[in-house]
Backbone of each chain as ProteinMPNN parsed JSONL, in Angstrom:
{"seq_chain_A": "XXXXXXXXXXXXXXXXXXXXXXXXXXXXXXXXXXXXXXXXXXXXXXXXXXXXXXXXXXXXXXXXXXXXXXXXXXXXXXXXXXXXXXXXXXXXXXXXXXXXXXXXXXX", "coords_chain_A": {"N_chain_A": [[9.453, -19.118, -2.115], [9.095, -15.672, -3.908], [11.321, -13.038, -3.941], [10.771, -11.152, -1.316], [9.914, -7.485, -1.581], [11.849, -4.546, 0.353], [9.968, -3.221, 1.644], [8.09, -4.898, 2.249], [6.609, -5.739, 4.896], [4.537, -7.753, 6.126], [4.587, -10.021, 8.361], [7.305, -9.888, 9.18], [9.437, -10.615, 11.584], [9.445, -8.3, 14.115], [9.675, -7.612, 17.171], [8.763, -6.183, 19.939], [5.944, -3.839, 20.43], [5.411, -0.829, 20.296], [2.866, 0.811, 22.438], [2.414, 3.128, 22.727], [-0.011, 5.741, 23.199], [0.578, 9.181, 21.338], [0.619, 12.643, 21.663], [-0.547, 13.922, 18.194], [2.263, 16.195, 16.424], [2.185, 19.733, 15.272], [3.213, 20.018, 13.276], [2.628, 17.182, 11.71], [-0.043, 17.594, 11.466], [-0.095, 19.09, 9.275], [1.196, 18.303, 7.421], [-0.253, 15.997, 6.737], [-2.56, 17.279, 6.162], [-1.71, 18.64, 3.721], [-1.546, 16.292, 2.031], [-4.075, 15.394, 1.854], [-5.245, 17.491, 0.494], [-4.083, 17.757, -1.964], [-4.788, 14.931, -3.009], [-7.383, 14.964, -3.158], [-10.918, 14.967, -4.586], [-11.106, 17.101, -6.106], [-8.563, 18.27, -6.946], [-7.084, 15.565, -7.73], [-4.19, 15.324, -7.625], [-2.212, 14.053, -6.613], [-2.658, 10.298, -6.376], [-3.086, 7.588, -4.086], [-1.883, 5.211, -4.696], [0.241, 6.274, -6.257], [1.718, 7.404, -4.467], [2.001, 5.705, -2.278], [4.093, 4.126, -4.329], [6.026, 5.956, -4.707], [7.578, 6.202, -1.725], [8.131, 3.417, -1.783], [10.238, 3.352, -3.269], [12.479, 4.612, -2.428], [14.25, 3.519, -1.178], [15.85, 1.115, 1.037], [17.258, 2.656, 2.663], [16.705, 5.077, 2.968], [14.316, 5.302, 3.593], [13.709, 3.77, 5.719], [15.227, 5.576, 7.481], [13.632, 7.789, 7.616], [11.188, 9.794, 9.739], [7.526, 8.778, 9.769], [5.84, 10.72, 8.841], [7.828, 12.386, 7.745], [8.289, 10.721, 5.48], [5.954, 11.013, 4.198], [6.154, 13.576, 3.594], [8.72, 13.752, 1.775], [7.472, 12.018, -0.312], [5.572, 13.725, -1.103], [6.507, 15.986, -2.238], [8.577, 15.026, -4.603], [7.224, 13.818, -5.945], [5.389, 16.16, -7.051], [7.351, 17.568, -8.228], [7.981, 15.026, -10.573], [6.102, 15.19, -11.864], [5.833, 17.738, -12.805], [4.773, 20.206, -12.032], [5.496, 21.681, -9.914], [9.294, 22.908, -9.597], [12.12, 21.577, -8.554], [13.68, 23.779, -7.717], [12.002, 25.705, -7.344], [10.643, 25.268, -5.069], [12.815, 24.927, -3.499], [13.523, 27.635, -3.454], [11.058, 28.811, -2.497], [11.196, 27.566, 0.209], [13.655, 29.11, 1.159], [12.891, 31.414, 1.64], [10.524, 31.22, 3.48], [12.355, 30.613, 5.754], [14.341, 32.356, 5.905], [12.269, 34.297, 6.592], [11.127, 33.908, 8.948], [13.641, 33.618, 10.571], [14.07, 36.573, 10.563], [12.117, 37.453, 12.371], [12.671, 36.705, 14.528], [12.395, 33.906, 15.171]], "CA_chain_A": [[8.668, -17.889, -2.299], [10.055, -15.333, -4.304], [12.281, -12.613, -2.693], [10.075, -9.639, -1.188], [10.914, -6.084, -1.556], [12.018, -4.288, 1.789], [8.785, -2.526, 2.692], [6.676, -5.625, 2.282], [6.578, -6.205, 6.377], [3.72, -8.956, 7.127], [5.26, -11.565, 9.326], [8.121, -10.168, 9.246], [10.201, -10.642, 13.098], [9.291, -6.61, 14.339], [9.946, -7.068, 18.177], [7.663, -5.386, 20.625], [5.284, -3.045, 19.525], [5.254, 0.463, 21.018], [1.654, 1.266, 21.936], [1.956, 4.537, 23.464], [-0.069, 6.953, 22.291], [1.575, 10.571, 21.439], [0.296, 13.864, 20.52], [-0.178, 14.623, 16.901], [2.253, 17.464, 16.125], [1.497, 20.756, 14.248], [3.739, 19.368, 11.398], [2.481, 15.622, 10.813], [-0.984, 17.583, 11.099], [0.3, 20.286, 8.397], [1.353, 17.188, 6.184], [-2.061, 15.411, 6.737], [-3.745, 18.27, 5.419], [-1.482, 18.849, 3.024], [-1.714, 15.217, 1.242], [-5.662, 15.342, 1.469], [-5.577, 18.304, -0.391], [-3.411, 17.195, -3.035], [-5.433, 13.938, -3.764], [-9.13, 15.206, -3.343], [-11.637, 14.827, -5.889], [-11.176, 18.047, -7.051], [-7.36, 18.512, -7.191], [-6.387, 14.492, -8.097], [-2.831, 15.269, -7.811], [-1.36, 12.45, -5.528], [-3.242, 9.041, -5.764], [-2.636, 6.774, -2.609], [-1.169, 4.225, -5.293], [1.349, 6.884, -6.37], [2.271, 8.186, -2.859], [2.925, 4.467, -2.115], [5.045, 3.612, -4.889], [7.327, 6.825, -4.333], [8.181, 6.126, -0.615], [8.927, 2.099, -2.223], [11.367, 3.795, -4.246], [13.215, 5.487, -1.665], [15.183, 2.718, -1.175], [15.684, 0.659, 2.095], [17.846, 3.38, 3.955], [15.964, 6.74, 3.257], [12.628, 4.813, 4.232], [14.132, 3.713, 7.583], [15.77, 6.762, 8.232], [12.427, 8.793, 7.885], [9.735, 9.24, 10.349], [6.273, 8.905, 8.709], [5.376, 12.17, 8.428], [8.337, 12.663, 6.713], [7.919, 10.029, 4.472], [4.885, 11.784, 2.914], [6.949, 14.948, 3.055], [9.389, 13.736, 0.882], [6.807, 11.846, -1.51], [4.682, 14.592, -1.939], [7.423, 16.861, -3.215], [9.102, 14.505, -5.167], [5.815, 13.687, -6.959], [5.102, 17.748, -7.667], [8.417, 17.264, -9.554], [7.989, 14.283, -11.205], [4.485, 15.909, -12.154], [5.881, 18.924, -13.52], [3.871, 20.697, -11.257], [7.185, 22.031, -8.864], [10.472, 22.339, -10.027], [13.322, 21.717, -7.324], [14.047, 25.118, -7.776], [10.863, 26.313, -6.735], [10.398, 24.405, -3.653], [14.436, 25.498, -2.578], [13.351, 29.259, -2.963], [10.356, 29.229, -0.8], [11.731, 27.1, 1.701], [14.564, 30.13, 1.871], [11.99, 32.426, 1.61], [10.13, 31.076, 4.428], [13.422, 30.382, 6.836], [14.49, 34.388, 6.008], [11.126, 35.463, 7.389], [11.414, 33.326, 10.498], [14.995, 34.305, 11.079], [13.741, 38.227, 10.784], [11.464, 37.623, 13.15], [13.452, 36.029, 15.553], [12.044, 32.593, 15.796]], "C_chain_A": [[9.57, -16.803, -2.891], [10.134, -14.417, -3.376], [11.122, -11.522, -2.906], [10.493, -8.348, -1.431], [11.383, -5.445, -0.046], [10.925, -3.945, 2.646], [7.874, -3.211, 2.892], [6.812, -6.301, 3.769], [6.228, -7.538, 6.976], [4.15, -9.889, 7.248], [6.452, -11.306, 9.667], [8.711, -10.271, 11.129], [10.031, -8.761, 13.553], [10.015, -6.423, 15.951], [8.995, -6.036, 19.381], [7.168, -4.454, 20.171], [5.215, -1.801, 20.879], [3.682, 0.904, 21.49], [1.363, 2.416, 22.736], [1.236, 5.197, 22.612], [0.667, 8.226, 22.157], [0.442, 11.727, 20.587], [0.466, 14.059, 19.297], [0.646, 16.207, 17.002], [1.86, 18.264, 15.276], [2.343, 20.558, 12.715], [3.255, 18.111, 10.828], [0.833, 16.273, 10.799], [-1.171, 18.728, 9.68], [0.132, 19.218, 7.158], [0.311, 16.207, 5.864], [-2.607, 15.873, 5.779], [-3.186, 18.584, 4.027], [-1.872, 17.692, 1.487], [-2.838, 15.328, 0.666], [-6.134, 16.301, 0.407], [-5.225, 17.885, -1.748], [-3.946, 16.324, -3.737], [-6.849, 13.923, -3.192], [-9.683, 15.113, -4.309], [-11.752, 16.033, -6.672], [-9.604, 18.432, -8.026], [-6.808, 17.017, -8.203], [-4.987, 14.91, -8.279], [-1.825, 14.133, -7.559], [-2.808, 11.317, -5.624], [-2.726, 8.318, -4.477], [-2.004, 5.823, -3.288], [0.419, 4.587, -5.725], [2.261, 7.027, -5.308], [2.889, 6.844, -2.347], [4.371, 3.932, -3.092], [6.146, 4.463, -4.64], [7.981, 6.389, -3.135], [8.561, 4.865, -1.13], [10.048, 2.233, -2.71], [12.089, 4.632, -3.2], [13.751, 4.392, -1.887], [14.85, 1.999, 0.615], [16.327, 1.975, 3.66], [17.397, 4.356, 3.766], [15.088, 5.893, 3.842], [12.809, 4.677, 5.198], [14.494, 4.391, 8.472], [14.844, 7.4, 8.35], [11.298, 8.427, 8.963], [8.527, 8.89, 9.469], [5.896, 9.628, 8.197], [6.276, 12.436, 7.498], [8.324, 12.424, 5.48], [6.68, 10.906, 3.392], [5.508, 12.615, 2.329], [7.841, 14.67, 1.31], [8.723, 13.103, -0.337], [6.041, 12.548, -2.13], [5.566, 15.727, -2.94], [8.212, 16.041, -4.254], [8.276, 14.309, -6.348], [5.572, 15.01, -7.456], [6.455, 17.937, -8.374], [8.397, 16.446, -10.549], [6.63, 14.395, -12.048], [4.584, 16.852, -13.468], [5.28, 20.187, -12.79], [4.468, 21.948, -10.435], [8.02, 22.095, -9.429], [11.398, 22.539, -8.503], [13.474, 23.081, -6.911], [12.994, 26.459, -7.097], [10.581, 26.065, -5.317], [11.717, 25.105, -2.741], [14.093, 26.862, -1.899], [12.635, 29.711, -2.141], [10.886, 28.555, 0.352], [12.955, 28.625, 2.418], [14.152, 30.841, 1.889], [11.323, 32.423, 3.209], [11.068, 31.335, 5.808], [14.19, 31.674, 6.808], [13.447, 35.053, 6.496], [11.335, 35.029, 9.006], [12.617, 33.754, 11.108], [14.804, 35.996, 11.244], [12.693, 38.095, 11.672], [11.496, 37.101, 14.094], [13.508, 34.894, 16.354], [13.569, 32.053, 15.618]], "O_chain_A": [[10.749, -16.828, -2.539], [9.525, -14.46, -2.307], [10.643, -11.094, -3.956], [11.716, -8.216, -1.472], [11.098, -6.26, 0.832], [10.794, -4.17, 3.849], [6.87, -2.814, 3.483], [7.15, -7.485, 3.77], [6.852, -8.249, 7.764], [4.196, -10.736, 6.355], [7.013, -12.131, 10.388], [7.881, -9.731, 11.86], [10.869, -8.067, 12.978], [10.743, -5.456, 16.175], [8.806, -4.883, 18.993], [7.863, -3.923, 19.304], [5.013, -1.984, 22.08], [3.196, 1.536, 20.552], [0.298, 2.646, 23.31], [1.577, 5.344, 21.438], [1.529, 8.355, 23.025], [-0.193, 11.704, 19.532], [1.606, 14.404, 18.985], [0.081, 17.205, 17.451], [1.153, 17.805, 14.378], [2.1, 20.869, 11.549], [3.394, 17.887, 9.626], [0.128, 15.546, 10.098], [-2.261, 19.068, 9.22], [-0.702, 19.226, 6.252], [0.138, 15.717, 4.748], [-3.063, 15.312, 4.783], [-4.003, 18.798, 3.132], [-2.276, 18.027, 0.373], [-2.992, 15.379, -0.555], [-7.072, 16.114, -0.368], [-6.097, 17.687, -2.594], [-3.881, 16.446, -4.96], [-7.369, 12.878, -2.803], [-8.928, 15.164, -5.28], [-12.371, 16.074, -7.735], [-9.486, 18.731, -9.214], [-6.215, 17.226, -9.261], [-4.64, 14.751, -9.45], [-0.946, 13.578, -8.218], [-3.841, 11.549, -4.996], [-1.724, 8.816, -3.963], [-1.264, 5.246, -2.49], [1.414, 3.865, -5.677], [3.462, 6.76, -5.361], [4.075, 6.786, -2.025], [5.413, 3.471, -2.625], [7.224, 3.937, -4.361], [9.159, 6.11, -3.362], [9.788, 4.89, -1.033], [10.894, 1.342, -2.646], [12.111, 5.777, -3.653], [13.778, 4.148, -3.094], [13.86, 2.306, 1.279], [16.049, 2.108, 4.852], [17.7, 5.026, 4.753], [15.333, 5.856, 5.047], [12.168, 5.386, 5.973], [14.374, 4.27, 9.692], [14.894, 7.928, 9.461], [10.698, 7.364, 9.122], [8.788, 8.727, 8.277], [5.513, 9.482, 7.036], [5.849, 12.737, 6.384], [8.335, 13.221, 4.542], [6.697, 11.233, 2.206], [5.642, 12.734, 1.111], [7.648, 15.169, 0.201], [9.177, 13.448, -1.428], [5.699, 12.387, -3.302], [5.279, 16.137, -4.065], [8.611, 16.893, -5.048], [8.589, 14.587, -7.506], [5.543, 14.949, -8.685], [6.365, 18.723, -9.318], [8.78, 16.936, -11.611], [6.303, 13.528, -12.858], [3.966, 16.884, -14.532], [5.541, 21.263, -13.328], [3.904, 23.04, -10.373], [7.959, 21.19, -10.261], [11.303, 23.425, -7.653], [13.375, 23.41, -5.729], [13.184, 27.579, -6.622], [10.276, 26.987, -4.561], [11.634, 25.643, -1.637], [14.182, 27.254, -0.736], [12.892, 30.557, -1.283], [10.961, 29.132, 1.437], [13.066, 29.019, 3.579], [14.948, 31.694, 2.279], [11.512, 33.338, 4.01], [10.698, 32.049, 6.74], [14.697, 32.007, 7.88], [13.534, 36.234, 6.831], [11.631, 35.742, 9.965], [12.553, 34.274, 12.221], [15.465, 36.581, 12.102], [12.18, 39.214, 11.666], [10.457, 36.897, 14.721], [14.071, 34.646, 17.42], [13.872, 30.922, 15.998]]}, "seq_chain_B": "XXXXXXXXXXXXXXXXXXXXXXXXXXXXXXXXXXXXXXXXXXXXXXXXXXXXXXXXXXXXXXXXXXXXXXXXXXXXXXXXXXXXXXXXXXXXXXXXXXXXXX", "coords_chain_B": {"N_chain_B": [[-17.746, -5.186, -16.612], [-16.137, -8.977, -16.686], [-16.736, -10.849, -13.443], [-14.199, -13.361, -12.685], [-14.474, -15.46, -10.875], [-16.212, -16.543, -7.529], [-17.917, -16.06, -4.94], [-17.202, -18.21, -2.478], [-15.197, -19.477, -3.746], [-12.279, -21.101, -4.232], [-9.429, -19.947, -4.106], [-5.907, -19.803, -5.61], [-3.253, -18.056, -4.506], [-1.089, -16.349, -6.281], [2.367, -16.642, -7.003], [4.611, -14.86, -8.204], [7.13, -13.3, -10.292], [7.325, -9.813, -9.904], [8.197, -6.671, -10.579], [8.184, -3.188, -9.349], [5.203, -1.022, -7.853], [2.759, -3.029, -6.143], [-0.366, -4.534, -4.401], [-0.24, -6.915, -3.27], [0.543, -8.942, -0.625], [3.532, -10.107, 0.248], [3.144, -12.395, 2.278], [0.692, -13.887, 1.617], [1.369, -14.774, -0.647], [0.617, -17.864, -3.213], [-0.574, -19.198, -1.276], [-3.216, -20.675, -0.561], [-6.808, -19.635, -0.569], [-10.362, -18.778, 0.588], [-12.912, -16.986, -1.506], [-14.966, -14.964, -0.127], [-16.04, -12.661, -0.969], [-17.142, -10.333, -3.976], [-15.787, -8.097, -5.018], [-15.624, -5.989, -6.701], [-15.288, -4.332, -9.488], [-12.282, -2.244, -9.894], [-9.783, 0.493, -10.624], [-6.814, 0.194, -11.79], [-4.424, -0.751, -9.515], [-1.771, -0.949, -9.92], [-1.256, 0.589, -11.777], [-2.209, 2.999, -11.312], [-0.466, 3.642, -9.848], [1.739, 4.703, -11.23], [1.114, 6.803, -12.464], [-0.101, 6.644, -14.499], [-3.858, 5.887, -16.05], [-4.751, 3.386, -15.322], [-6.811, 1.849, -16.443], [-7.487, -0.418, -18.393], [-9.598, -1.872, -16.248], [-9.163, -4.031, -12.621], [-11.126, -7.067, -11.199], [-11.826, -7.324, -8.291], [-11.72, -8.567, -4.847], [-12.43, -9.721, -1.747], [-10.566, -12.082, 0.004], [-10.22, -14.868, 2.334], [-8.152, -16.449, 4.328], [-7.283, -19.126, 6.366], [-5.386, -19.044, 9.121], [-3.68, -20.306, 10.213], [-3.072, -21.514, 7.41], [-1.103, -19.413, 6.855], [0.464, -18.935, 8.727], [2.981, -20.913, 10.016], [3.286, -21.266, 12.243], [1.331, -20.603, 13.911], [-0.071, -20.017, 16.973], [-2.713, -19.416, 17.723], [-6.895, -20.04, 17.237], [-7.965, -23.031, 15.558], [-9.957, -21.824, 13.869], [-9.478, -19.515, 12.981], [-9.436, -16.47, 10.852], [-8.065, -14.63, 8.147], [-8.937, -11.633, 6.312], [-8.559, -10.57, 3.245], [-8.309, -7.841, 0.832], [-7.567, -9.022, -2.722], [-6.668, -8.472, -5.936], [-8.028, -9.595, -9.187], [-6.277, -10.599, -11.03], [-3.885, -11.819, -9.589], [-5.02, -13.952, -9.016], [-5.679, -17.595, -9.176], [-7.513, -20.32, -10.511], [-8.194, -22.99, -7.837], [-8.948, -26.273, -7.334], [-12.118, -27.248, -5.555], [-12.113, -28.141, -1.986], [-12.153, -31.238, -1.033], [-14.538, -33.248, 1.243], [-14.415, -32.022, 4.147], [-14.906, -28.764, 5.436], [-14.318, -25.332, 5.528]], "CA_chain_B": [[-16.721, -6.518, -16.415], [-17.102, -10.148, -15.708], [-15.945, -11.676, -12.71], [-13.555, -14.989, -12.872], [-14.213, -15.989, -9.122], [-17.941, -16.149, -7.106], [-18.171, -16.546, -3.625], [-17.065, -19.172, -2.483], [-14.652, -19.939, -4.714], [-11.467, -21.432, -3.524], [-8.078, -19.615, -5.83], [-4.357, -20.054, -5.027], [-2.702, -16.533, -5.135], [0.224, -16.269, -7.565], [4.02, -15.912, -6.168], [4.553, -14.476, -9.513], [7.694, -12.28, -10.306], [6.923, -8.512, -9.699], [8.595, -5.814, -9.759], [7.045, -1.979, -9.205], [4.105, -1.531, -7.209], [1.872, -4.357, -6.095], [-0.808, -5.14, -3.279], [-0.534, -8.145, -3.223], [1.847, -9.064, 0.074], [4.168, -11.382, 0.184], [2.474, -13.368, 3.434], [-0.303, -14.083, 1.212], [1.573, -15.468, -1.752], [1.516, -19.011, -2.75], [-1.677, -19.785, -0.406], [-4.866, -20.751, -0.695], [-7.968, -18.729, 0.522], [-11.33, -18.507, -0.212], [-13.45, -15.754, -2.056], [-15.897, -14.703, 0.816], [-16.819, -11.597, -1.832], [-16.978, -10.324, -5.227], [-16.066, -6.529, -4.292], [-16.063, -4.919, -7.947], [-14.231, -3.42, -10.344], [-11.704, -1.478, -9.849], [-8.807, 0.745, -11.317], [-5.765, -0.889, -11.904], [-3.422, -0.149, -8.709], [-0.363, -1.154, -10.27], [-1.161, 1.328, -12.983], [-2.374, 4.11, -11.144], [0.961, 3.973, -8.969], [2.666, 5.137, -11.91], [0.563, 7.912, -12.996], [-1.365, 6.06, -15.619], [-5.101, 5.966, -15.715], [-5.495, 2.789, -14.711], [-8.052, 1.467, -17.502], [-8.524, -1.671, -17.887], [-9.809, -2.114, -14.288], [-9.18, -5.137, -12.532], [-11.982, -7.16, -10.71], [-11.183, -7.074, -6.851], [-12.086, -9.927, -4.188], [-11.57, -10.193, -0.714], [-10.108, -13.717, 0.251], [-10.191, -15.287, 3.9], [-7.369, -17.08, 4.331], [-7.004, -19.969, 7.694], [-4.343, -18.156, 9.929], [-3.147, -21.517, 10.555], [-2.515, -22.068, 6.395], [-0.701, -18.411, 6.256], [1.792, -18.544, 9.503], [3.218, -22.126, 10.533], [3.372, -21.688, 14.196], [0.497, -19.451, 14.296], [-0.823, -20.238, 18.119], [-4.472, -19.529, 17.866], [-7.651, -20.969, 17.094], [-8.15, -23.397, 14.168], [-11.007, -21.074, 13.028], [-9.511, -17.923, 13.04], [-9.044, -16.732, 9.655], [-7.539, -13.42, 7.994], [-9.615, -11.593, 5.147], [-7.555, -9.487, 2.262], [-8.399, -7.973, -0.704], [-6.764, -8.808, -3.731], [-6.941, -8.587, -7.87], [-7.759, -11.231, -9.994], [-4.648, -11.513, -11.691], [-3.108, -12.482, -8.947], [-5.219, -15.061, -8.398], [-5.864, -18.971, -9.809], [-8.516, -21.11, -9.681], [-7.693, -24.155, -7.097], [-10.093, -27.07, -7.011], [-12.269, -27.414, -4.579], [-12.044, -28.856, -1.249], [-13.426, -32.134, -0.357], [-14.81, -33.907, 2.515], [-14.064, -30.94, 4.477], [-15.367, -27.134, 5.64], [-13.376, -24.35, 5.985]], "C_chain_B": [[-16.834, -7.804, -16.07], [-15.819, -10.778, -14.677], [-15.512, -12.952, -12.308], [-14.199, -15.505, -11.877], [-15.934, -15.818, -8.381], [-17.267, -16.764, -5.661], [-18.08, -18.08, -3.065], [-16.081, -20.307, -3.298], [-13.041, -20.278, -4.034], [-10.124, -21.069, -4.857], [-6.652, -19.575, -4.569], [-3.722, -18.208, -5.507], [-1.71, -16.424, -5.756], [1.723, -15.596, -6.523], [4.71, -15.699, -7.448], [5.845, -13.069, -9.18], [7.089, -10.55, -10.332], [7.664, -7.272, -9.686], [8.044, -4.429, -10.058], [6.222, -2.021, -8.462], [2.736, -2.297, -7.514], [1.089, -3.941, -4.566], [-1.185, -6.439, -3.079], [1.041, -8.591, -2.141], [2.254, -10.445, 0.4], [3.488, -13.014, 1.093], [1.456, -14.338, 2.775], [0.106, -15.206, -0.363], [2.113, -16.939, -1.832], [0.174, -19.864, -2.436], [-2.373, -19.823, -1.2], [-6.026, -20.345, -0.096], [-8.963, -19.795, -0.232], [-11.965, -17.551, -0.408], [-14.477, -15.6, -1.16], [-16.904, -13.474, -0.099], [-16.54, -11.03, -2.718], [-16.735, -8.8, -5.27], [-16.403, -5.438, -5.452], [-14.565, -4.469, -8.29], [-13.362, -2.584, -9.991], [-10.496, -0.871, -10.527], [-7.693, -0.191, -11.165], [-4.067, -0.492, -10.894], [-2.207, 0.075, -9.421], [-0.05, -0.186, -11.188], [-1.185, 2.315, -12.895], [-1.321, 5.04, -10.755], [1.883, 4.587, -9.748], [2.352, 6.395, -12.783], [-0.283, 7.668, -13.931], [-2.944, 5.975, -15.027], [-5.957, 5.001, -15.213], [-6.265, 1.456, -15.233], [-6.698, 0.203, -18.227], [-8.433, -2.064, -16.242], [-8.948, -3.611, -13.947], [-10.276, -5.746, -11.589], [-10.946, -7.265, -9.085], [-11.968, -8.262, -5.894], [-11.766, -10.08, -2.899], [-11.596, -11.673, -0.431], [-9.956, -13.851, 1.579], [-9.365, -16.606, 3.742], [-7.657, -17.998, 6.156], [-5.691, -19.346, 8.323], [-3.263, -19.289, 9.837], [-2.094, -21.92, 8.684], [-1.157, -20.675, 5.984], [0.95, -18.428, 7.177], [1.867, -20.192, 10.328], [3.286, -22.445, 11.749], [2.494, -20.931, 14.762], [0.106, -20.967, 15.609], [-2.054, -20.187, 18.49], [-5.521, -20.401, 17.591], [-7.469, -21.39, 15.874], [-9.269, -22.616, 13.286], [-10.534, -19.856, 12.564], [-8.673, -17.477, 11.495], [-8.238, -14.893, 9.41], [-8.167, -12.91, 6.713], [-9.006, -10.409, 4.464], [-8.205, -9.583, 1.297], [-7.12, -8.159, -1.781], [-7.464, -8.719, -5.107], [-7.31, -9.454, -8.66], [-7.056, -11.592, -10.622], [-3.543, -11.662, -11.429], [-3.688, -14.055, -7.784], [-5.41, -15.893, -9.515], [-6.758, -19.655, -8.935], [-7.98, -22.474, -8.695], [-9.117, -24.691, -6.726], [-10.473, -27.323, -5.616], [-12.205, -28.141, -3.464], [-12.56, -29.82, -0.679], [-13.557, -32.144, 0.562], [-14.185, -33.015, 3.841], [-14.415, -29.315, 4.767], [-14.242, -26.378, 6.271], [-13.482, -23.403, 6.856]], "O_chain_B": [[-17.605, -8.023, -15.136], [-14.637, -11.051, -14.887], [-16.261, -13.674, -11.65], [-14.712, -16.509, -12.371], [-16.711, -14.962, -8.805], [-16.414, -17.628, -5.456], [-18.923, -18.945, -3.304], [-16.197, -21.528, -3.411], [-12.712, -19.447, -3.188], [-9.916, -21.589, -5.953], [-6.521, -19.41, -3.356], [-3.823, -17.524, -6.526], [-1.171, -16.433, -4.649], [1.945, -14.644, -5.775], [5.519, -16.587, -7.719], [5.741, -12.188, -8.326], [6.154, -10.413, -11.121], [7.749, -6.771, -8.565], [7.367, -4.393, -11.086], [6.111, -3.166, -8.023], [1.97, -2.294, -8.477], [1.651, -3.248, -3.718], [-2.284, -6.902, -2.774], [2.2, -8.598, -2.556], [1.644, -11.474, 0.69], [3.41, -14.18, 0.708], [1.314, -15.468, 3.244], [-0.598, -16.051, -0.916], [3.096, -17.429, -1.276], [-0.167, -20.878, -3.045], [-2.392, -19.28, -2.304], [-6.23, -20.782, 1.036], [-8.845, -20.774, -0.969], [-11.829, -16.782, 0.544], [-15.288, -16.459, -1.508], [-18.125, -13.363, 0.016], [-15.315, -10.912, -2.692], [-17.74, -8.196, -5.645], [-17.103, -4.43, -5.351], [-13.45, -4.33, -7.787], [-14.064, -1.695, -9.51], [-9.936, -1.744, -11.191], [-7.721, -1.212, -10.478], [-2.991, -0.119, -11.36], [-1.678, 1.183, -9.508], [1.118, 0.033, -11.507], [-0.62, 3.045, -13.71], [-1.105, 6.236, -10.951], [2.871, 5.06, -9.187], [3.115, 6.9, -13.606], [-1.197, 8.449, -14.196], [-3.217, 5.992, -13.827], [-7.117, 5.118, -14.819], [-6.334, 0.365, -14.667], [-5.478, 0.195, -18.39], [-7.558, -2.392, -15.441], [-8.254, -4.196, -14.778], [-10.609, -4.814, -10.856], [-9.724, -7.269, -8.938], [-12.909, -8.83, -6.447], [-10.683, -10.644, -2.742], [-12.592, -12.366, -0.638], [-9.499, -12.851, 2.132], [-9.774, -17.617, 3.171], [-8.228, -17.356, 7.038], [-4.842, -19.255, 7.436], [-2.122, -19.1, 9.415], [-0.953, -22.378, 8.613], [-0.384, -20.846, 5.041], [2.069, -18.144, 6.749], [0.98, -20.582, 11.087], [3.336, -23.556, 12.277], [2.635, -20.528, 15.916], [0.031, -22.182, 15.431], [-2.506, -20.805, 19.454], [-5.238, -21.597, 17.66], [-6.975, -20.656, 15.018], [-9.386, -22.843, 12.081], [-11.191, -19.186, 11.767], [-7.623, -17.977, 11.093], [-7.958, -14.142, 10.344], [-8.013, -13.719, 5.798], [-8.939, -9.33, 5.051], [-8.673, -10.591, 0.767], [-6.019, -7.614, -1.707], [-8.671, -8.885, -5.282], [-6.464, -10.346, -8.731], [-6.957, -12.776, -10.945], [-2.523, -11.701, -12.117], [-3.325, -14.7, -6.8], [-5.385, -15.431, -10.656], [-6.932, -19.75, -7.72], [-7.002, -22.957, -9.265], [-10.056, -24.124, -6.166], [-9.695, -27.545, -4.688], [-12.24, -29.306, -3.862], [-13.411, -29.603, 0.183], [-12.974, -31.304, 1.248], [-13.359, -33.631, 4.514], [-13.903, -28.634, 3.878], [-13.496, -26.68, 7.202], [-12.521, -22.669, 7.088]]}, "name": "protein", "num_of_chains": 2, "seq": "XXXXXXXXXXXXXXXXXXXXXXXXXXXXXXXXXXXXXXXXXXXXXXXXXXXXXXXXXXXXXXXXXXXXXXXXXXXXXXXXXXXXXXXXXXXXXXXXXXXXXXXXXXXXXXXXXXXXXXXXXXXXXXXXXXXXXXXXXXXXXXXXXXXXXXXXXXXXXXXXXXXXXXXXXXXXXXXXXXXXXXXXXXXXXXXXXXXXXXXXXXXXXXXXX"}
């Protein structure tokens, strides 16, 4: 059979399965909302074919190192670059934009 | 569009070099199902994944595979099957099965 890629899972040996449930937090439901928006029928920004192939392309050790949520995180911004849409540069400044308001307000 | 495959149709799935995105998972490649349904047209994943539009569709199919033909030490029943969609050009026709129900 030929050789799989890393993220192709089924069958592979996993080891007990966790089945706790857990609270959604207010960030994996931030990034939810955020995706849906992105690839709605009005916006089409992110397909679900795209959004998959980016996190494939992480490689084997970002993908493992990320939670899930993150995982989107980092495909949805990566994609609003690779778009044209974002530039790095844009994304950097509000993030320090954001983390200077929070720090002045003493979170 | 017309579709290769009808209900009932027994195709071998392709372990066909790949690389980029695919749904077509590895577990599956290789085997033999059968076509339980003819699902329709659709864009062309592999195409969309890359920002392209897609066009020329591909027809789509879910396949019900024997659990038993997919995982060699599967423990369950001999009936119990597993049903996936895939593409049609990752599938091949495979003659049918005699003297035999699946």
């Amino acid at each position: 059979m030929s050789i799989r890629p890393f993220h192709d899972l089924g069958g592979q040996p996993a080891g007990p399965l966790d089945r706790h449930e857990h609270p959604t937090t207010f960030f994996e439901k931030r990034i939810d909302a955020m995706l849906m928006l992105l690839s709605d029928g009005r916006r089409r920004l992110i397909r679900v074919d795209e959004h998959r192939r980016t996190m494939e392309q992480f490689g084997p050790q970002l993908y493992w190192k990320l939670p899930y949520y993150e995982r989107w995180l980092h495909s949805m911004t990566s994609l609003m670059v690779e778009k044209g849409i974002l530039t790095r540069e844009d994304i950097d400044a509000r993030i320090a934009q954001i983390h200077a308001r929070n720090t002045q307000s003493g979170d | 569009m017309q579709a290769r495959f009808a209900t009932g149709d027994r195709v071998q799935v392709l372990d066909r070099v790949h690389s980029g995105h695919m749904r077509t998972p590895g577990y599956v490649r290789g085997r033999v199902g059968r076509v339980v349904r003819v699902v329709g047209p659709m864009l062309n994943p592999e195409q969309l994944a890359y920002g392209h539009c897609g066009v020329p569709g591909k027809m789509l199919y879910r396949v019900r595979f024997r659990q038993h033909d997919l995982w060699p030490e599967y423990a369950g029943g001999i009936h119990d099957s597993l049903d996936i969609e895939l593409y049609e050009h990752w599938l091949a026709a495979q003659a049918p099965r005699t003297g035999r129900t699946e």
